[in-house]
DOBAKE-817357 format. One record per residue (C-alpha): x, y, z; residue number from 1; residue in one letter. Coordinates in steps of 0.5 Angstrom, whole numbers, padded with zeros to 4 digits, always signed. Example, Ala and Ser with C-alpha at 12.3 -4.5 7.8 and 13.67 -1.06 7.14 Angstrom:
2
+-------+-------+-------+-----+---------+
!  east ! north !    up ! num ! residuo !
+-------+-------+-------+-----+---------+
! +0025 ! -0009 ! +0016 !   1 !       A !
! +0027 ! -0002 ! +0014 !   2 !       S !
+-------+-------+-------+-----+---------+
This chain:
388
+-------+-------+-------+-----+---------+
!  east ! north !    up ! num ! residuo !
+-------+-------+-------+-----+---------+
! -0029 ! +0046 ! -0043 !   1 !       X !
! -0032 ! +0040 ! -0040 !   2 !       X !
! -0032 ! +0038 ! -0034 !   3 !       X !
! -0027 ! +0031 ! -0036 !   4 !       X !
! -0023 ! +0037 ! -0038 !   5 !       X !
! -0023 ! +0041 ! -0032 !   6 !       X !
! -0021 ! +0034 ! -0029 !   7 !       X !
! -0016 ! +0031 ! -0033 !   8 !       X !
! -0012 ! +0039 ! -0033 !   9 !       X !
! -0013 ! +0040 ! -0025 !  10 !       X !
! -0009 ! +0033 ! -0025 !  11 !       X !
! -0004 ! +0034 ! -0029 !  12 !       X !
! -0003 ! +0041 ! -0026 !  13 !       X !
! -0003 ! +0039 ! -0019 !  14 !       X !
! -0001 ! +0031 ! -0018 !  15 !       X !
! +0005 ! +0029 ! -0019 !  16 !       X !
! +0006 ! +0026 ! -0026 !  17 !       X !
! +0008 ! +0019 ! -0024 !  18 !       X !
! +0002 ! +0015 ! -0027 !  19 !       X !
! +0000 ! +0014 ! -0035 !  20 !       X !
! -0006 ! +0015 ! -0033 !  21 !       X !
! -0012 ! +0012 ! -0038 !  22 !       X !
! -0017 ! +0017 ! -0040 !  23 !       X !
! -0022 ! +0015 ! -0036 !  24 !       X !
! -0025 ! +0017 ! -0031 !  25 !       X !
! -0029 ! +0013 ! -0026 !  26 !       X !
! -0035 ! +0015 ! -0021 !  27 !       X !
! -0038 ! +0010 ! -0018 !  28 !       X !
! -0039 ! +0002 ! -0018 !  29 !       X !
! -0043 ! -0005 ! -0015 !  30 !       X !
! -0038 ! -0011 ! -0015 !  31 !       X !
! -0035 ! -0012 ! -0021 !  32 !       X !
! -0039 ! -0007 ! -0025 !  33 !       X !
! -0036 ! +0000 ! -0025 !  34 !       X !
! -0038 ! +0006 ! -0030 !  35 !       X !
! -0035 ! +0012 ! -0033 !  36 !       X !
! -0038 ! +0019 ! -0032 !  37 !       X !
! -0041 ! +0019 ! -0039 !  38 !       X !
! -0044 ! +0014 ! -0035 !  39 !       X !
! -0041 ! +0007 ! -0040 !  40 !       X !
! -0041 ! +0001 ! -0036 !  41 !       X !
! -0034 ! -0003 ! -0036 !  42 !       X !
! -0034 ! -0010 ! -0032 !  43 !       X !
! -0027 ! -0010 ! -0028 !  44 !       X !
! -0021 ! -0015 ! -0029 !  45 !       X !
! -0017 ! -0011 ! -0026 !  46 !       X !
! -0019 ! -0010 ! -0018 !  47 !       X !
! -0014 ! -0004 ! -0017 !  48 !       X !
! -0009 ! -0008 ! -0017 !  49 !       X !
! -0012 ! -0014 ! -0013 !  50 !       X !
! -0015 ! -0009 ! -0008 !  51 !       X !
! -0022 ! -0010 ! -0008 !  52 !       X !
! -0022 ! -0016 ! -0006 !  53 !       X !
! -0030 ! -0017 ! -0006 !  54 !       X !
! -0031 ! -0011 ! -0012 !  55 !       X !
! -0032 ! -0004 ! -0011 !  56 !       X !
! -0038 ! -0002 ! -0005 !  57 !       X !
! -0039 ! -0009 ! -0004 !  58 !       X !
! -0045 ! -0008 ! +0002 !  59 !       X !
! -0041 ! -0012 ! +0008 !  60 !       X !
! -0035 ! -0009 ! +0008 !  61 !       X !
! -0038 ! -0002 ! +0007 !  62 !       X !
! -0042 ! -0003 ! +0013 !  63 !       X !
! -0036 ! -0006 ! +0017 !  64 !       X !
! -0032 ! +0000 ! +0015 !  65 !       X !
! -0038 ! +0005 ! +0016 !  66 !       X !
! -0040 ! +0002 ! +0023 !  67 !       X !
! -0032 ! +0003 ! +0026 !  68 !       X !
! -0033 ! +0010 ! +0023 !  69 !       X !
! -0038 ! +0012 ! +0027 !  70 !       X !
! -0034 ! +0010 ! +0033 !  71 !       X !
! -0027 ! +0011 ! +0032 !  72 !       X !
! -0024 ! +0012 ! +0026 !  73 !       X !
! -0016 ! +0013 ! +0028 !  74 !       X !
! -0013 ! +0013 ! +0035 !  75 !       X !
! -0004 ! +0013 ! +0036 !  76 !       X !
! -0002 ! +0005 ! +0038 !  77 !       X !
! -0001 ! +0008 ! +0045 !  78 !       X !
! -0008 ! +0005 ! +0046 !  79 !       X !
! -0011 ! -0002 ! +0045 !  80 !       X !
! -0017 ! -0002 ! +0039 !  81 !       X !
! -0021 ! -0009 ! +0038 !  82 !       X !
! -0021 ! -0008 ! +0031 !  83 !       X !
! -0014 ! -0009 ! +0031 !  84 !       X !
! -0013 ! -0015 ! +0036 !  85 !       X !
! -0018 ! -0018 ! +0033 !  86 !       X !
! -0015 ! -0017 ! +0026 !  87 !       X !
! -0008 ! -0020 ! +0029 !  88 !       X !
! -0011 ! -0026 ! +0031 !  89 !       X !
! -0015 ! -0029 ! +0025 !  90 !       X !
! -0009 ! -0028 ! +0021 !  91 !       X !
! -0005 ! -0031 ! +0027 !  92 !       X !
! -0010 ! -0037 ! +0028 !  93 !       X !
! -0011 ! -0038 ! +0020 !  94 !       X !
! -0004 ! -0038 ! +0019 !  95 !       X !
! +0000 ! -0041 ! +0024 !  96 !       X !
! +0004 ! -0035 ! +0026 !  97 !       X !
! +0006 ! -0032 ! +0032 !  98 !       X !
! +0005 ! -0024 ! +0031 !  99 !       X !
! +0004 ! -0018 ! +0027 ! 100 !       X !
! +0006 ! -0012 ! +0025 ! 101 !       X !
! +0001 ! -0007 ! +0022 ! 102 !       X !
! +0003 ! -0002 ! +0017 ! 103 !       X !
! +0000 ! +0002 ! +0011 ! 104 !       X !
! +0003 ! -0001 ! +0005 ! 105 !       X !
! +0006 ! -0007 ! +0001 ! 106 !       X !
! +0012 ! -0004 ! +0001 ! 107 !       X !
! +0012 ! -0003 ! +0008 ! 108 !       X !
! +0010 ! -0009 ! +0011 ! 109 !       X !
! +0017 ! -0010 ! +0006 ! 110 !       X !
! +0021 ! -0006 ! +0011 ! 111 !       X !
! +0019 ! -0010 ! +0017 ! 112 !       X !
! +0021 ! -0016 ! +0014 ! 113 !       X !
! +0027 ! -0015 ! +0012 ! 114 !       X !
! +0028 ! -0010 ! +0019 ! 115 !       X !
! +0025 ! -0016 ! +0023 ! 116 !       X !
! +0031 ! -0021 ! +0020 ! 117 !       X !
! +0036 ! -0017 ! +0021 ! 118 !       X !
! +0035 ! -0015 ! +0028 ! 119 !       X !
! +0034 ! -0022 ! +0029 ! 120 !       X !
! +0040 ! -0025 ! +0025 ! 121 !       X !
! +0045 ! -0020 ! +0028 ! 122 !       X !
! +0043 ! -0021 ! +0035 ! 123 !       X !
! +0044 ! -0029 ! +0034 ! 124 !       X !
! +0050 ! -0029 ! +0029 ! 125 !       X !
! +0053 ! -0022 ! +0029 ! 126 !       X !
! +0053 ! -0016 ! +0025 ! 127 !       X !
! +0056 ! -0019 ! +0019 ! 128 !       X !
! +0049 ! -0024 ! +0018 ! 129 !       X !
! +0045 ! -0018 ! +0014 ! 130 !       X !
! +0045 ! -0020 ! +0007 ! 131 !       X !
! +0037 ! -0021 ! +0004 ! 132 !       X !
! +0037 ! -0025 ! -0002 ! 133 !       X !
! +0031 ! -0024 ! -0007 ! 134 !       X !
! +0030 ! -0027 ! -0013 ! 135 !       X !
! +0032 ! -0024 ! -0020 ! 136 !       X !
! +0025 ! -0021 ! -0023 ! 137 !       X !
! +0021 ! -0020 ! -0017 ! 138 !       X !
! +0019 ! -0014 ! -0014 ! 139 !       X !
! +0019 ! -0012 ! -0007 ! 140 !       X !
! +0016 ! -0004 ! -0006 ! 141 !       X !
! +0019 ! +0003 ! -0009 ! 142 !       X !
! +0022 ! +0005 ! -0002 ! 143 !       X !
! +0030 ! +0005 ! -0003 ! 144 !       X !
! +0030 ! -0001 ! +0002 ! 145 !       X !
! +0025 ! -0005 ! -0001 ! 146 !       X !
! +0027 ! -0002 ! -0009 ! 147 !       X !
! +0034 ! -0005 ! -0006 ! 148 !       X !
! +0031 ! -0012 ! -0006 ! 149 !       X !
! +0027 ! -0011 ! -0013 ! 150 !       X !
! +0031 ! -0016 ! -0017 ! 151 !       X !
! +0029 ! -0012 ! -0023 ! 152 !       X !
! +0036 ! -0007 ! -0025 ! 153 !       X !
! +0031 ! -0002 ! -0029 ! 154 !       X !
! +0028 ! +0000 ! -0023 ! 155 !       X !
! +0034 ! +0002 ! -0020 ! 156 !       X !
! +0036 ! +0007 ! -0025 ! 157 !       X !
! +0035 ! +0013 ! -0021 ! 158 !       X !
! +0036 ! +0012 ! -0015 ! 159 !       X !
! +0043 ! +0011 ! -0013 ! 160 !       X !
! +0046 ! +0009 ! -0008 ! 161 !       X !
! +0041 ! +0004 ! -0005 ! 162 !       X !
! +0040 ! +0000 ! +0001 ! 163 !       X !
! +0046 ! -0005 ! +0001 ! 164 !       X !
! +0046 ! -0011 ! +0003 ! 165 !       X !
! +0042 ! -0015 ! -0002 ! 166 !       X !
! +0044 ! -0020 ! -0007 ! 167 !       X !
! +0038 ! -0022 ! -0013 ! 168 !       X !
! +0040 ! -0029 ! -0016 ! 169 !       X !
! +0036 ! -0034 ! -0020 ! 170 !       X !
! +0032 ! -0039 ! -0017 ! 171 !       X !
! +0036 ! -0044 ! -0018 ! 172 !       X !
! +0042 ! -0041 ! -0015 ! 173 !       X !
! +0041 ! -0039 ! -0009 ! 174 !       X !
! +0041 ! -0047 ! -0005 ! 175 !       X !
! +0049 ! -0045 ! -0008 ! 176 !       X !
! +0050 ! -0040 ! -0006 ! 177 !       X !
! +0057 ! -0039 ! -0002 ! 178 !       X !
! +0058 ! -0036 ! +0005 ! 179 !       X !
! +0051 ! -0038 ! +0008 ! 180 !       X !
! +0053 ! -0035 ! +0015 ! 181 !       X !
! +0053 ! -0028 ! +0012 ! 182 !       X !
! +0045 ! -0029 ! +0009 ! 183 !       X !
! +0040 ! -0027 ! +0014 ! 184 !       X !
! +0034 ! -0028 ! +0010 ! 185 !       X !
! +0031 ! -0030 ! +0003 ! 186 !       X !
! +0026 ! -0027 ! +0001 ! 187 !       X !
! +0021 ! -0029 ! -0005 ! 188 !       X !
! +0015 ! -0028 ! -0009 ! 189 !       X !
! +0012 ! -0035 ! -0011 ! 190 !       X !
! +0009 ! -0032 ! -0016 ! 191 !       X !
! +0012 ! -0026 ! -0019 ! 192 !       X !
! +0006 ! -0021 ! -0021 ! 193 !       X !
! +0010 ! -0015 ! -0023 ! 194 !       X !
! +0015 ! -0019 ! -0026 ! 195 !       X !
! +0010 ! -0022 ! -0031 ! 196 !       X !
! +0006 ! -0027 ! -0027 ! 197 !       X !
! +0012 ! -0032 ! -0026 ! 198 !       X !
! +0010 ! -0039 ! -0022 ! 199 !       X !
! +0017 ! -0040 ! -0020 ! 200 !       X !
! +0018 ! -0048 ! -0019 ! 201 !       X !
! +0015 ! -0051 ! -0013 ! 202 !       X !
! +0022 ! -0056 ! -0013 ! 203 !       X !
! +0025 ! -0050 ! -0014 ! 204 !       X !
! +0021 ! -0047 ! -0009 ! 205 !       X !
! +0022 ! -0053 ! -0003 ! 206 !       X !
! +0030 ! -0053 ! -0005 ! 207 !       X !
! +0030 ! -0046 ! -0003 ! 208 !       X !
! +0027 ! -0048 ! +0004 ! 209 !       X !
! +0032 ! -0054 ! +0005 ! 210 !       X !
! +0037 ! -0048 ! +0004 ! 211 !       X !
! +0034 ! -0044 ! +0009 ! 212 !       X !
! +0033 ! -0049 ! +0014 ! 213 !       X !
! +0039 ! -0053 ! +0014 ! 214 !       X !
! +0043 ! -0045 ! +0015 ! 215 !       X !
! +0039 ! -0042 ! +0020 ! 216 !       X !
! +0036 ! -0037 ! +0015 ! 217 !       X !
! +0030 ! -0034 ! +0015 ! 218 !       X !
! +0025 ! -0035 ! +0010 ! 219 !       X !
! +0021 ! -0030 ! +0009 ! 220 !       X !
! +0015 ! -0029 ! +0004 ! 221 !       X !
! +0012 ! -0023 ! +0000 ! 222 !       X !
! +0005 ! -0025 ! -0001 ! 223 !       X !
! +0003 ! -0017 ! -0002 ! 224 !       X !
! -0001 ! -0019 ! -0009 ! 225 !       X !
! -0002 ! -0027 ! -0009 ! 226 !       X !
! -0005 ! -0026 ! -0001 ! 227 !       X !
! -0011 ! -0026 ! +0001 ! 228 !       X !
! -0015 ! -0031 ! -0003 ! 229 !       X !
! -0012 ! -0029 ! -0010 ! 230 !       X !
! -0010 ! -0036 ! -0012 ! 231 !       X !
! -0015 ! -0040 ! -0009 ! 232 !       X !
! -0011 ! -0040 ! -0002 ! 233 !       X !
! -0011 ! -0036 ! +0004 ! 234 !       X !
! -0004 ! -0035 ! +0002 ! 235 !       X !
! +0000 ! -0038 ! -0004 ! 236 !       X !
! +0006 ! -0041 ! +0000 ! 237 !       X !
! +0001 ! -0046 ! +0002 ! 238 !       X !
! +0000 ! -0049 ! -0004 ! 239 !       X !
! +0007 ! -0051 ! -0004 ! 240 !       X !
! +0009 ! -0054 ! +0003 ! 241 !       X !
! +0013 ! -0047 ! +0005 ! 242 !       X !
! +0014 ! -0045 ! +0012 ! 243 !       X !
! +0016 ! -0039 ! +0013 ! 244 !       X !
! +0018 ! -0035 ! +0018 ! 245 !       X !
! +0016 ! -0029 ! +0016 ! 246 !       X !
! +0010 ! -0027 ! +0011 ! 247 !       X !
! +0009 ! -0019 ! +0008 ! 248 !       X !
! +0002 ! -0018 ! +0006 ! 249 !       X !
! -0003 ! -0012 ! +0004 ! 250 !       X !
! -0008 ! -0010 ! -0003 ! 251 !       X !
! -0013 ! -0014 ! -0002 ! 252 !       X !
! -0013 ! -0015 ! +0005 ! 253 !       X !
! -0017 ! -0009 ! +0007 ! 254 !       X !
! -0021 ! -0009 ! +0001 ! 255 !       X !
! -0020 ! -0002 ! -0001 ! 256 !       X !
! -0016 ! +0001 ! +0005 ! 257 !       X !
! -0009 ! +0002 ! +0006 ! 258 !       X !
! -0007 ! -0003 ! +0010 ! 259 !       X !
! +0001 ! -0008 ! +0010 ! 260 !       X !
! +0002 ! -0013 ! +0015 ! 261 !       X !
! +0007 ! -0017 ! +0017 ! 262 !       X !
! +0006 ! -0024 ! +0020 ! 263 !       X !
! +0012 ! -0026 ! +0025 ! 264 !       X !
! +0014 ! -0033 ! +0026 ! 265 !       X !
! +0015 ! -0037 ! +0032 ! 266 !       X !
! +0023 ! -0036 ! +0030 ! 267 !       X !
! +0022 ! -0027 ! +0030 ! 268 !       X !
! +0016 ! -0026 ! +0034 ! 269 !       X !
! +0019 ! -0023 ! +0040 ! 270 !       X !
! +0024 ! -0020 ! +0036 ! 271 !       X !
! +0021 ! -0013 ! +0036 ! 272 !       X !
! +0020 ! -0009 ! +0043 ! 273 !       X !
! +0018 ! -0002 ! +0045 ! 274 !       X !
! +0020 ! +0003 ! +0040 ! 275 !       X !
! +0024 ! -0001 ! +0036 ! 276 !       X !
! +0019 ! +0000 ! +0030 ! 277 !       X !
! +0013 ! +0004 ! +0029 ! 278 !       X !
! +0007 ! +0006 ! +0024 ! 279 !       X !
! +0002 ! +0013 ! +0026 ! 280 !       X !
! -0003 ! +0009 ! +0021 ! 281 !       X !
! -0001 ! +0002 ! +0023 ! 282 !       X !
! -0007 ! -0002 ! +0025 ! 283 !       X !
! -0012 ! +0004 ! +0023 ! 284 !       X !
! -0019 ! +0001 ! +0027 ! 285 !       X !
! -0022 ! +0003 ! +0020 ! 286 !       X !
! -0018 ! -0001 ! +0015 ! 287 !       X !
! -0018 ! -0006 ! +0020 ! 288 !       X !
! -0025 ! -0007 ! +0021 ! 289 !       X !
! -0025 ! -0008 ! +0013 ! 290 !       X !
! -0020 ! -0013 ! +0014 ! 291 !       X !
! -0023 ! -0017 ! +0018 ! 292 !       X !
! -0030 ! -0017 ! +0014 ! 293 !       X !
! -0025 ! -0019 ! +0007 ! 294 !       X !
! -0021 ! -0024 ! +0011 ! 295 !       X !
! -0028 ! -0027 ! +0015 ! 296 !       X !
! -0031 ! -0028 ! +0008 ! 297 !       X !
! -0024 ! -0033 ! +0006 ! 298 !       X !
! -0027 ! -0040 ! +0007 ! 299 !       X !
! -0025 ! -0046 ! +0003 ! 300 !       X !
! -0033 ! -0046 ! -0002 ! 301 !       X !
! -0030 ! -0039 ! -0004 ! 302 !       X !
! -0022 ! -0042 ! -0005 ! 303 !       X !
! -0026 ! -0047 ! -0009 ! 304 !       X !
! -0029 ! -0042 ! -0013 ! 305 !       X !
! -0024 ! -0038 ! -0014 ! 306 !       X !
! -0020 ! -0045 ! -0017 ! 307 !       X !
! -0025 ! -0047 ! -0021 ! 308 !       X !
! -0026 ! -0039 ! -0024 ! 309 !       X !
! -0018 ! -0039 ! -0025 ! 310 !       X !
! -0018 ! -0046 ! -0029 ! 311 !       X !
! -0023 ! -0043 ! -0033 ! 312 !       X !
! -0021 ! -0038 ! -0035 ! 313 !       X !
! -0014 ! -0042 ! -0037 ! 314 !       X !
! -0017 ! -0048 ! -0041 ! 315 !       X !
! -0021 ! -0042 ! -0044 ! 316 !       X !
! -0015 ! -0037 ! -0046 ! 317 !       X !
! -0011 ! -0043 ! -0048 ! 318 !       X !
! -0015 ! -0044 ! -0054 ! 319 !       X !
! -0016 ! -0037 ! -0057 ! 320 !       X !
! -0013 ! -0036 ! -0063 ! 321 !       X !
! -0006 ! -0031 ! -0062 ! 322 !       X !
! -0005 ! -0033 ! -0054 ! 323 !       X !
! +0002 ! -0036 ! -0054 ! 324 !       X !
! +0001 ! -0038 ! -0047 ! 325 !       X !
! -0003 ! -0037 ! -0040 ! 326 !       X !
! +0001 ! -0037 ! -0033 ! 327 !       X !
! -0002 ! -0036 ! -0026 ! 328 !       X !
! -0006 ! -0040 ! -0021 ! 329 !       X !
! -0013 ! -0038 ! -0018 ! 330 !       X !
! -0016 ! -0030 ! -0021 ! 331 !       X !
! -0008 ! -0028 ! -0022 ! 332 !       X !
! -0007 ! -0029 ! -0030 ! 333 !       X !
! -0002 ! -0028 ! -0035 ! 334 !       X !
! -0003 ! -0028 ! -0041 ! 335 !       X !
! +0002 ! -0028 ! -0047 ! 336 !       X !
! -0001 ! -0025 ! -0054 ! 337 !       X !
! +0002 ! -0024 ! -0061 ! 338 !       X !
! -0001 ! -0018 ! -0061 ! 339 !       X !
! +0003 ! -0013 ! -0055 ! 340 !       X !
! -0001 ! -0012 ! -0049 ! 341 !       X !
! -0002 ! -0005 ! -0049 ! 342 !       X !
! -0006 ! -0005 ! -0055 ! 343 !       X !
! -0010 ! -0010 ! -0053 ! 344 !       X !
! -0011 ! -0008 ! -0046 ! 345 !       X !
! -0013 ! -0001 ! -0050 ! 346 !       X !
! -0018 ! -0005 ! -0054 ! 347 !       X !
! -0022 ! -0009 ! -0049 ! 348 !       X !
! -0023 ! -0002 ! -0045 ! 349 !       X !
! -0026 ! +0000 ! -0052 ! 350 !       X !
! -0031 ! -0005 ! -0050 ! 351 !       X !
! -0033 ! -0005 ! -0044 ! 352 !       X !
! -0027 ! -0009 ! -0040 ! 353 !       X !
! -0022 ! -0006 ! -0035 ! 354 !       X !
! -0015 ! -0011 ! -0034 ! 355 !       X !
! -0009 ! -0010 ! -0034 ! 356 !       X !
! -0001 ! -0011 ! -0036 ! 357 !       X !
! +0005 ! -0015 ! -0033 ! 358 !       X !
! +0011 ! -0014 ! -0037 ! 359 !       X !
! +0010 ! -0017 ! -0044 ! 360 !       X !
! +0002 ! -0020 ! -0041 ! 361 !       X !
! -0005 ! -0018 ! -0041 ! 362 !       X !
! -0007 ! -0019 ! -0033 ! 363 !       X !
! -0012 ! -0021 ! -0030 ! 364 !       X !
! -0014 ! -0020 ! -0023 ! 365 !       X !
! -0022 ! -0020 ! -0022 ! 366 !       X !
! -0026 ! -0020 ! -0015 ! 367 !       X !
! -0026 ! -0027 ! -0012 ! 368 !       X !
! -0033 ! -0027 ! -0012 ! 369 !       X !
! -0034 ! -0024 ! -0019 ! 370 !       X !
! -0040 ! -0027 ! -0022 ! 371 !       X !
! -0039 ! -0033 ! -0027 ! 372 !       X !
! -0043 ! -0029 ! -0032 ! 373 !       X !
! -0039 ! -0022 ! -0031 ! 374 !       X !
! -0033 ! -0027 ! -0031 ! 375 !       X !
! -0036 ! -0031 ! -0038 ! 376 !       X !
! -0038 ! -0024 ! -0042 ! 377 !       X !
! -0031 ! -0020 ! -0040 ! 378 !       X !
! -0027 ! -0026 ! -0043 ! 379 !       X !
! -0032 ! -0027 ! -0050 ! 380 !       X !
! -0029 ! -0019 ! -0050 ! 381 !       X !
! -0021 ! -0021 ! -0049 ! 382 !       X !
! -0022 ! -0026 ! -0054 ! 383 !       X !
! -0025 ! -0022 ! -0058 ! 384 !       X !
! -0020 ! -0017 ! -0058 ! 385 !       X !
! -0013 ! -0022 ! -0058 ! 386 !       X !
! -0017 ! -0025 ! -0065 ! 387 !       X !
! -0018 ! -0019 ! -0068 ! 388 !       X !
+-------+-------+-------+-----+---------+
């Protein structure tokens, strides 16, 4: 039997059965270059999901990461560790936010902000100012809180009952929205990545942010997939004007370590004091020294990159034969095929190319720095593929 036998069995025996895997096996990478145990080469598209912000091993943040191991890779949020005040700061300094809170997780930083706003609001406004209003096809984490505030019904099949207390609406409906003294925050994704690569409209966008405002409800952000340079900035709320008072983020803000951070405005900064919220991995010396590498590394000539890559890859997927359209902003995109997206995700593989699938599109989520070259010869496949 072979060794990719043995570890295709012991998988499937010994983890949990939750991810229809491909059957590959990858072993070892260099940027946006990774190969298989037979040895074959694929050019990744897919950065684990937005996480490898600078592709696989990239040698600054392995020797960041390296570099605190051999100092101190974990000590309790009893103590002070640089790594992590440094961390809140550059995101402090790069955002205008007030504080951060360090989690592992997307869903995680979530969680904290939805607790942030409810804390918040109830002190101010009472107990009965709870209700989150999310949007309908976001997606927002799998813990039961932040399942609750996913505005897609599938995901809440199996787990009822969830946390109440939230309410899914269209875009467009929330500034309608009766009893506004009752919503503690409104919580968004500018661009839906599970929901399929979605660019919600930035008039759309600022009406939702007069609603808030004009209520005295918090506007809080999900940048978990569209943060940390994916979109061509910093963070997406920034190329439509928002200000929000709360930003959640995560996969590509370590580089490849788990990593959640929750940004707190001027409005919630103080909202938390001593044990009203807490992580044992939050804030990590060693995901945090990855961090700071990625986040130092986010300048303006890498945005620009990043935007004349994903321009690119529009203009180039808009003329392919079989594409019906092309959604997404910076090295986050949809593509909308004839054919279904699985089979052409199975196809490229064949080929040498790693992307991904949201809902009824091909995605793509590339290193930031991924090469012109790489970027040109894995999109030839694509094309190949979608056209065959």
């Amino acid at each position: 039997m072979s060794e990719k036998m043995n570890l295709k069995e012991m998988d499937q025996t010994y983890v949990a059965g939750t991810y229809k895997r491909f059957p590959v096996e990858i072993v070892r990478g260099e940027g946006s270059v990774v190969f298989d145990e037979t040895g074959k080469r694929y050019i990744d598209l897919g950065s684990g999901i937005a996480v490898t912000s600078f592709g696989v091993a990239d040698p600054i943040w392995r020797e960041a990461v390296v570099r605190q191991a051999g100092q101190v890779q974990h000590m309790s949020n009893l103590y002070y560790t640089k790594p992590c005040a440094e961390l809140a700061r550059m995101l402090c300094k790069r955002t205008g936010m007030k504080k951060v809170f360090f989690s592992n997780s997307g869903a995680e930083a979530n969680e904290c902000a939805i607790k942030a706003a409810r804390k918040r609001q109830a002190e101010r406004k009472g107990p009965d100012c709870h209700i989150i209003v999310t949007l309908k096809n976001s997606f927002h984490g799998r813990t039961l809180t932040t399942l609750a505030a996913t505005g897609q019904d599938h995901y809440h099949e199996l787990y009822q009952p969830l946390t109440p207390g939230f309410l899914s609406c269209a875009p467009e409906e929330i500034p309608e929205l009766p009893h506004p003294e009752r919503i503690a925050g409104v919580l968004i994704e500018c661009i839906q990545g599970e929901g399929g690569v979605v660019q919600i409209p930035p008039e759309a966008l600022g009406r939702i942010a007069d609603f808030t405002k004009r209520n005295d409800i918090l506007l809080m952000v999900d940048e978990v997939q569209t943060g940390n340079g994916r979109t061509g900035k910093l963070y997406s709320y920034m190329h439509f004007g928002l200000e929000p008072d709360i930003v959640s983020t995560a996969k590509g803000l370590a580089g490849g370590l788990p990593l959640g951070a929750t940004l707190l405005g001027e409005q919630v900064q103080d909202v938390f004091g001593f044990g009203d919220h807490g992580s044992t991995f939050g804030g990590n010396p060693m995901a945090c020294a990855g961090a700071i590498s990625v986040l130092s590394r986010i300048d303006d000539d890498l945005m620009k990159e990043v935007t004349e890559k994903g321009n690119w890859l529009k203009a180039y997927f808009g003329t392919v034969q079989g594409v019906q359209s092309v959604s997404g902003l910076g090295l986050m995109m949809g593509i909308q095929t004839d054919k279904p997206a699985g089979e052409i995700v199975s196809a490229a593989m064949d080929r040498g190319v790693l992307c991904l699938t949201a809902k009824d599109k091909v995605r793509l989520l590339p290193a930031l720095n991924i090469s012109w070259s790489l970027l040109k010869e894995a999109a030839e496949i694509l094309k190949a593929c979608i056209e065959a």
